[in-house]
N, C-alpha and C positions, 0 to 999 in steps of 0.2 A: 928189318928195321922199321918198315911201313907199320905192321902188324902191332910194335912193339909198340911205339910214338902214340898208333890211334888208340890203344891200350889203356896209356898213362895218359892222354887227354881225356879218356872215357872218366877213370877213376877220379882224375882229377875234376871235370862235371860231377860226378855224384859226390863229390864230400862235399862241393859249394852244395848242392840240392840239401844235401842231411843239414845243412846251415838252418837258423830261422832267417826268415826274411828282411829283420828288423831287430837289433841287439834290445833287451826287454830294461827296461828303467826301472827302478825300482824304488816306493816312497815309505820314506819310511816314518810310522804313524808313532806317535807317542802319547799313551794313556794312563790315568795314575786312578783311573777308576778299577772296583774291584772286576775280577774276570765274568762273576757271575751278574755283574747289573745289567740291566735293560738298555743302558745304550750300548753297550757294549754287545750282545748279543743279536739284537736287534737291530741297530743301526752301522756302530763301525763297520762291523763284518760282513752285513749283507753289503754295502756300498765298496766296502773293500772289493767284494767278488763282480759289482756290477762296474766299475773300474776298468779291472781286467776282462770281462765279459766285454765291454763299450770299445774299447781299445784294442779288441782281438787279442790281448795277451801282449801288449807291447809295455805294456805298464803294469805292474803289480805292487800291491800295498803290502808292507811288510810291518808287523807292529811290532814293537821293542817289547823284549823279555821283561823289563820295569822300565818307570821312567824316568828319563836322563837330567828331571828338575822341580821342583818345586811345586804345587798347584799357581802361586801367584807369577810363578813366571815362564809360562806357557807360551805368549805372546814372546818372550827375548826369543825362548828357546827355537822358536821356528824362526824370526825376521834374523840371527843370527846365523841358522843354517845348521845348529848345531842337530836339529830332528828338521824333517820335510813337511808335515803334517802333525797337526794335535788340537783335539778337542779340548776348552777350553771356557772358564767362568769369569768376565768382566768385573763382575764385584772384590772378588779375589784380587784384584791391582788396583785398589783407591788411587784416584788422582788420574790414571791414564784413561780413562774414556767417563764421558759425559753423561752419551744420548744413550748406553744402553743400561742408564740406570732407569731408561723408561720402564720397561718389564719388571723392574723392583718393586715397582709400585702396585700398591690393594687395590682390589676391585676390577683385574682387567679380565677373568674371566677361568673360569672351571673346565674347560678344555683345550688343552695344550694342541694338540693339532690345528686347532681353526686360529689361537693365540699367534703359534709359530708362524705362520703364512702371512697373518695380518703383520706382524713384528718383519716378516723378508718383505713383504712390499714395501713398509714403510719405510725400513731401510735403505731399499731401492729409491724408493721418491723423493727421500729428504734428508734423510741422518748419512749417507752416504757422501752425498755434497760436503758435510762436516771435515773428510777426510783422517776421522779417526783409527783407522785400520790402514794408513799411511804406513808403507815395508812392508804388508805380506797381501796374499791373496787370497780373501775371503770366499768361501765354498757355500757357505752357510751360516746365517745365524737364525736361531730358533727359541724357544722358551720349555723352562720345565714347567711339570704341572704347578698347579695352586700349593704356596707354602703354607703351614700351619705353623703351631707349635706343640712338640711333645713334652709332655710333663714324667719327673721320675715320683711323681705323686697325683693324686687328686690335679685331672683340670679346672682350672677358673672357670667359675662359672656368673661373677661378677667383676667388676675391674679391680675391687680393691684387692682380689685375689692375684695380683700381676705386686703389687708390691713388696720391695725387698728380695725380690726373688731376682739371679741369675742366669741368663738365657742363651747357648752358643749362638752367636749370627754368622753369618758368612761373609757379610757386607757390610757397607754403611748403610744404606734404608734398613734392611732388618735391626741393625742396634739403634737406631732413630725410633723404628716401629714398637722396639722393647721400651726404650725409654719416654714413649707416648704414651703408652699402655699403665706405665707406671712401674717398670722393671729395669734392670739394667741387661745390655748386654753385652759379652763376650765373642772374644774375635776368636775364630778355629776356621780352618777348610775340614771341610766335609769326612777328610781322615784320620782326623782327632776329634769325632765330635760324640764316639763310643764311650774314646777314655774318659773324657768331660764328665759324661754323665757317671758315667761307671763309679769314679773318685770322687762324684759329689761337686766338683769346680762350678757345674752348672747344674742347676735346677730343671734345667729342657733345654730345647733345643728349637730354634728355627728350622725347620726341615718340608721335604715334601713328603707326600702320602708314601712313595712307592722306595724311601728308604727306610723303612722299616723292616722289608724285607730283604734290600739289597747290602745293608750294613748289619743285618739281625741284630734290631733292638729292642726283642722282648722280651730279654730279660734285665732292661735298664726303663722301659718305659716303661708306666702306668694308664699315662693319659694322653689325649689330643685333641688340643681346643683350633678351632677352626672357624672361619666366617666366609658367607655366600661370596663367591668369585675371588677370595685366596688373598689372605693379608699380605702374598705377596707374589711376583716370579720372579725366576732369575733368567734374564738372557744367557745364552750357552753360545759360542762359536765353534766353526771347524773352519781351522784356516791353514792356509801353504805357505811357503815359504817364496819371494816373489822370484828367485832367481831361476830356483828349482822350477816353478811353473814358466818361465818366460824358456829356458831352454829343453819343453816338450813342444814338438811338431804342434802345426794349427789343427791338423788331423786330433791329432793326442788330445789338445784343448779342446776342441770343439766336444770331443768323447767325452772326456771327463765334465764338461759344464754340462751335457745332456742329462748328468746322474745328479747334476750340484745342484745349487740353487735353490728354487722355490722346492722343488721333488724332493731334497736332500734335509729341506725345516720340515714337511711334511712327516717325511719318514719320522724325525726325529722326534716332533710333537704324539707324534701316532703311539711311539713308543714308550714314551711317558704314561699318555693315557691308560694305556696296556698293564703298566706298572703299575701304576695308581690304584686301578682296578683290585690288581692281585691283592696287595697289599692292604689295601682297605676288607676286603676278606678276611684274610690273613687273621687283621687286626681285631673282628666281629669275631673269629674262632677265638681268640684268643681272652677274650674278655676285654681288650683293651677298652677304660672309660672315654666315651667319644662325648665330644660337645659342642655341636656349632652355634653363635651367637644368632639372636634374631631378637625381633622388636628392639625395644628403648634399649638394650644393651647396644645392639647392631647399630644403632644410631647417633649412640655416645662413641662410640671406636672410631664412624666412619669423622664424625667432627674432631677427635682428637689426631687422625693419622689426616686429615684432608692440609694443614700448613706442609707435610714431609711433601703433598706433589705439587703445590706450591712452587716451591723450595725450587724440584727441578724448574718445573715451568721458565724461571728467572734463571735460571742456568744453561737452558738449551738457549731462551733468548741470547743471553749474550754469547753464542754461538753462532747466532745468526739462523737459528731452527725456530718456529712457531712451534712451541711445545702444546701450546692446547689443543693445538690444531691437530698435534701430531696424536695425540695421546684422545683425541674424541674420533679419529682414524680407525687407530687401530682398536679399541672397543667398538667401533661399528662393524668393523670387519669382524671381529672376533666373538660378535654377536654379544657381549656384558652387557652389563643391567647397571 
């Protein structure tokens, strides 16, 4: 009976042992970007693995087969709980956030990684206090590269060449920025802004460099007019869900904030850049007609688009944010001109 008992406590030790130490949490990511883009190779999934890496395996990111809603409502979909995590465009929900229509704005600078870091500090030191991102836990906010505009024709290479012509935006600065320019623009996310063109609905597109290649549009684009430090960015979030992250161990937190944060807009800008790159290649194989503004044209654009940062200016004020203050910040950091 001795033999038996110490027998079945042995075995009964080794199945605890075959146990993990720790049941593994699981977050699960929701993205409506295509598989092959740049954030998505680059950033979701390396950060995914460094997650579980930070965390010894107690935490793993799971990303949804598609995604479970809309581009504009990314923000319900996580502070609902309906996803745990999702990457995410602020312009894309007018009316719910403010300050990060800073980044919308022209002239803040041609490289998205040194952009995005200036954008997470600034965040950190002031737009944060705003309390915009009030119900979830933000991981990261960072910036794409410099927007342009693609033409399905000949680009402008004067202003009156922006007239009558229809532009996809994605926001409100860019359809502000088309109708400064002397154009109008149209609302689309980023995943109708193929058919747009394709159908003729719009004449170009707001866009950045590096979807040209990640939405392959060469054979809807012709052209892409552009001006030094980017007519526009768009802030991008990755944010939690606050329940979800409030019931991960301080250990689990502490792990996962070592991968977030400043490291995680880094990453993110880094990979923009990466894409920019390609794609601007890409764009020179291909013939595409390139045209950045400069002299007295660059000079008329920057006086017609300078009321749209105005505009915020008086809007983060009455927010209780020093918008010039904020916005001569982050172009110092971000090194613009």
């Amino acid at each position: 009976m001795k033999f038996v008992l110490t027998g079945a406590l042995a075995g009964l030790a080794f199945g605890f042992a075959a146990l993990p130490a720790q049941a593994q949490t699981v977050l699960r990511f929701n993205n409506f970007l295509p598989p092959q883009h740049g954030q998505v190779v680059d950033v979701f999934e390396p950060w995914a693995r460094n997650v579980e890496e930070a965390t010894e395996g107690r935490v793993k990111v799971e990303f949804l087969p598609s995604t479970v809603a809309a581009p504009p409502r990314m923000f319900d979909a996580v502070e609902s709980g309906a996803v745990d995590v999702a990457w995410g465009v602020p312009a894309y929900t007018p009316g719910r956030f403010t300050l990060t229509k800073a980044l919308d704005l022209p002239f803040l600078g041609d490289n998205a990684e040194a952009l995005s870091v200036a954008y997470w500090t600034v965040h950190q030191e002031m737009f944060e206090a705003a309390k915009e991102f009030d119900g979830v836990k933000v991981l990261a906010v960072y910036t794409t590269g410099p927007g342009t505009i693609y033409t399905t024709g000949e680009p402008p290479h004067a202003l009156d060449g922006f007239a009558g012509k229809k532009y996809r935006a994605g926001g409100k600065t860019p359809q502000e920025i088309a109708e400064a320019l002397g154009g109008a623009g149209v609302t689309g996310p980023s995943s109708e802004a193929y058919e747009m063109l394709a159908r003729k609905v719009a004449d170009g597109a707001f866009w950045t460099h590096e979807a040209y290649e990640s939405y392959k549009l060469g054979d809807v684009v012709q052209g892409q007019f552009s001006v030094p430090g980017g007519l526009y960015n768009a802030a991008v979030y990755i944010i939690m869900n606050q329940q979800k992250w409030d019931s991960l161990s301080q250990e689990d937190q502490d792990a996962i904030w070592s991968v977030s944060g400043e490291s995680l807009a880094r990453l993110g800008g880094r990979a923009w850049d990466k894409a920019d790159a390609s794609a601007i290649e890409r764009m020179e194989a291909d013939g595409v007609k390139r045209f950045t503004a400069e002299g007295a044209l660059l000079d008329e654009i920057r006086q017609r688009l300078l009321p749209i940062e105005e505009a915020w200016i008086a809007e983060a004020e009455a927010k209780g944010i020093d918008g010039r203050a904020a916005l001569d910040r982050i172009r110092a950091l971000s090194g613009a001109k």
